[in-house]
N, C-alpha and C positions, 0 to 999 in steps of 0.2 A: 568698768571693765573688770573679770572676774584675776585671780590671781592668775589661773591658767591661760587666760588669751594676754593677759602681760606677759608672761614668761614664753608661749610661741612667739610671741614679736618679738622680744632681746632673742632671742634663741637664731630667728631668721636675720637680724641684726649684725647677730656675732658669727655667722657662716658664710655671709657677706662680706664682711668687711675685716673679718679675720683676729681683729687687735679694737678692742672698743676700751675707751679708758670708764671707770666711773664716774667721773663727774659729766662727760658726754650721754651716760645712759640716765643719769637725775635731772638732766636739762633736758632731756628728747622726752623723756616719759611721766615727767614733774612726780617723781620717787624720792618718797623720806628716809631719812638714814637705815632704819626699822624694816622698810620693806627691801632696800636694795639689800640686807643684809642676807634676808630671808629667799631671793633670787638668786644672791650668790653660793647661800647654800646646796638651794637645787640643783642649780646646773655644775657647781666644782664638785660638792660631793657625795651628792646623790646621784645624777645623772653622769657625771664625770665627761663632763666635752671641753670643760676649758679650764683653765690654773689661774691663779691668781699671779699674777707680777709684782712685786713690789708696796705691793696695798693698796696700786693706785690704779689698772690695767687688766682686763679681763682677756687670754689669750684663749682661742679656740684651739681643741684640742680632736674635735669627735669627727666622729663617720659623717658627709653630705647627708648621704644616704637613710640614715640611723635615726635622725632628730624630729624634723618637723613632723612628719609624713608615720611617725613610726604610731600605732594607738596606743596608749594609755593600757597596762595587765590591770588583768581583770583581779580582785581579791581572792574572790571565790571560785573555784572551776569544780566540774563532776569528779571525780575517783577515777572512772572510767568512761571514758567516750570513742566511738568505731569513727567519724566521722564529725572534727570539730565546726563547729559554726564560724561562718564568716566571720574576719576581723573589716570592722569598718574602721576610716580616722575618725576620732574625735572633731566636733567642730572646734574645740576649743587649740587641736595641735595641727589643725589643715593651715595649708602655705595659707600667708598672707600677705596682699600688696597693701601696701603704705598708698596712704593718699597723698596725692599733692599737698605741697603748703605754700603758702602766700608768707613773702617774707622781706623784709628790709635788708639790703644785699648789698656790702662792697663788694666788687668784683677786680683784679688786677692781672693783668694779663700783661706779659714780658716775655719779649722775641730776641733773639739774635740781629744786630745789623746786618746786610748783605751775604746772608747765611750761602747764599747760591755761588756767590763766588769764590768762598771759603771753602766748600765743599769741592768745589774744581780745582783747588791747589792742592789738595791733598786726598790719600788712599780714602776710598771708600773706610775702610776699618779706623785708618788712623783719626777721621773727620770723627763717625760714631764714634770712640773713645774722648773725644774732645766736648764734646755733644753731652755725653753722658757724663764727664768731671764737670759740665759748667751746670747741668740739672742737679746733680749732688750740692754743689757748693747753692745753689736756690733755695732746694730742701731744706736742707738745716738753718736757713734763715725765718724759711717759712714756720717750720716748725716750732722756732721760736717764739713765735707771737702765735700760733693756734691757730693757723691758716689750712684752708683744706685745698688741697691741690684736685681739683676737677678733674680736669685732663692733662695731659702730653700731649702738645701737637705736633710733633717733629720737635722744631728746635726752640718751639715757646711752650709758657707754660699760663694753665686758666686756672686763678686762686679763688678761693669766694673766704672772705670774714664774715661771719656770721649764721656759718650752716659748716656743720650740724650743729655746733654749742655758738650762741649768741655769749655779747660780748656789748656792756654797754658803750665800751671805745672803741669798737671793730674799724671806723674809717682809719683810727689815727696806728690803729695796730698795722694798719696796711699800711699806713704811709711808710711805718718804721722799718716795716719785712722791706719795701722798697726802698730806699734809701740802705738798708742794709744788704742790700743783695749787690747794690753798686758798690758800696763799699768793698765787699768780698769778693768781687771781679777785679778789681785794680790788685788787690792780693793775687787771684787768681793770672792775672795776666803778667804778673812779675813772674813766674812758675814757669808761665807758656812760650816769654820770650827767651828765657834760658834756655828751656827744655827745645821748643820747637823752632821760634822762632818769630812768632805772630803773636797777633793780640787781637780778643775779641771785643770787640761793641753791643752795647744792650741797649730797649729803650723799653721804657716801663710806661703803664698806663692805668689810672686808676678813676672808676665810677661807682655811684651809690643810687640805688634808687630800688622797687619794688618788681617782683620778681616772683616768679612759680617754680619752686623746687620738686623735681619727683621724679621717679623713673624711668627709663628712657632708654630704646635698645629694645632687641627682641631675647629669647630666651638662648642662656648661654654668654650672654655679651649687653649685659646691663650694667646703667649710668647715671647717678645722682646729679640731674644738671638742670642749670636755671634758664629758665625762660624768660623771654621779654625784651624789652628794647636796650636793660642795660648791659648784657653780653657781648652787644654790638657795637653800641655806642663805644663801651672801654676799647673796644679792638681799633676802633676808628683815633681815639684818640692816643693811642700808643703807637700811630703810623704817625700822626703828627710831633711826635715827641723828637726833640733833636737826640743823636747818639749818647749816651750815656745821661740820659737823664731820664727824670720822671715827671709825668703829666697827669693835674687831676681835672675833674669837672668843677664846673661851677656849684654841682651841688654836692660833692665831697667837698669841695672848698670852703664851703658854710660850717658844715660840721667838722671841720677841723683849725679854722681860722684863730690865730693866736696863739699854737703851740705849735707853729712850725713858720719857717721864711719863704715867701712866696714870691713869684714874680708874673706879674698879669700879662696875659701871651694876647689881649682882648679877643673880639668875635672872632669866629670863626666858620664865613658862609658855606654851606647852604644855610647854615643850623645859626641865625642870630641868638640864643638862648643860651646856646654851651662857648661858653667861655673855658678858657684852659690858663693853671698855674704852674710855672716849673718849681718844684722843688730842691731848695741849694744846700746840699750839705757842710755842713762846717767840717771843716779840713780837708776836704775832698778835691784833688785835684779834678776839678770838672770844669766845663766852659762859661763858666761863671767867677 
């Protein structure tokens, strides 16, 4: 790949997704210290579309409009011309769609208990406000461990470890975002019962297995989301999860066995295969 068609993919990279850190752009595009330097160049200061943050964080800064799509000036032009020649794109700065990838994928997906009937005791607004402090207090859990938040789905949320930057301990990262996101509800719900009066319930759920990551949505309203059976499987298994706990598979449970406390929930018909472990926090006042 020539320098130019690397630098239109970070370029559509970074107008997407707005905040791309560097170590995410040397893991996505296997870039040496030497050339990410020589990228950052172009586009902070030559091109001028995004800042640097802190040494670590490329912010986009430019026109939608302006970047990919714009061609390449020419060096040389006539003195005088009545009538310029057509500007074509470069193939090298025309849009580009990412291909699919095939990938090893924790996935973790945590809902609200009985969100429906919480939402009927209280203001439509005042429920959103609750909704949105219990997604904040998620985030920054997530965050902490490198998790990519997929979607919003009302009042759950779809994590993937291991996309966009893998991660050789992504199950056990998940497991810690989950068990720490319980943790931070019990905080959280000391807040709720003073302030409002109530307390929420969460159940967490977490699968590993192989997956196709890649674009998704029509134009306008596109989505980096994974395909396959473990998408669904974790959602299934986060319905079986008692209230405030977390549920893994049997085959996150492989690759994390030994650095965490487990409790075998056995089979689980239809599906003889997936077995489920709850996860017991130490200190944690939970049902365990």
């Amino acid at each position: 790949m020539t320098f130019d068609e690397m630098l239109a993919q970070v370029l559509e990279l970074l107008q997407r997704e707005k905040r791309v850190s560097y170590r995410a752009l040397k893991r996505r595009f296997a870039l040496d210290d030497e050339y990410l330097e020589d990228l950052k160049d172009e586009i902070i200061k030559a091109k001028r579309l995004a800042t640097d943050e802190e040494g670590s964080v490329l912010v986009w800064t430019g026109n939608t409009q302006e970047t990919v799509s714009q061609p390449p000036l020419t060096t040389q032009q006539p003195a005088a011309q009545a009538t310029p020649p057509p500007q074509v794109a470069s193939p090298s700065t025309a849009p580009h769609t990412l291909e699919a990838e095939r990938r090893q994928l924790t996935v973790m997906f945590c809902d609200l208990v009985d969100s429906t009937k919480l939402s009927s005791q209280l203001d439509p607004e005042e429920y959103r406000d609750v909704v949105r402090t219990y997604q904040r207090v998620c985030t920054e859990v997530i965050q902490r461990y490198d998790g990519y938040i997929a979607q919003y789905l009302g009042d759950g949320l779809l994590v993937y470890f291991g996309y966009p930057v893998a991660h050789e301990d992504d199950p056990q990262r998940a497991l810690r975002t989950g068990l720490g996101i319980l943790a931070a509800m019990g905080d959280l719900n000391t807040r709720l019962q003073q302030d409002k009066g109530l307390e929420l319930a969460l159940r967490v759920g977490i699968h590993t297995g192989l997956v196709v990551v890649g674009e998704m949505g029509s134009q306008g309203r596109q989505e980096q989301l994974a395909l396959g059976e473990v998408p669904n499987v974790c959602s299934r298994i986060q319905g079986l999860a008692a209230p405030n706990t977390l549920a893994v598979s049997e085959a996150t449970y492989r690759l994390i066995q030994g650095y965490f406390e487990c409790r075998d929930l056995g089979q689980t018909p239809p599906r003889p295969a997936l077995r489920l472990c709850i996860i017991k926090l130490t200190g944690f006042s939970g049902p365990f």
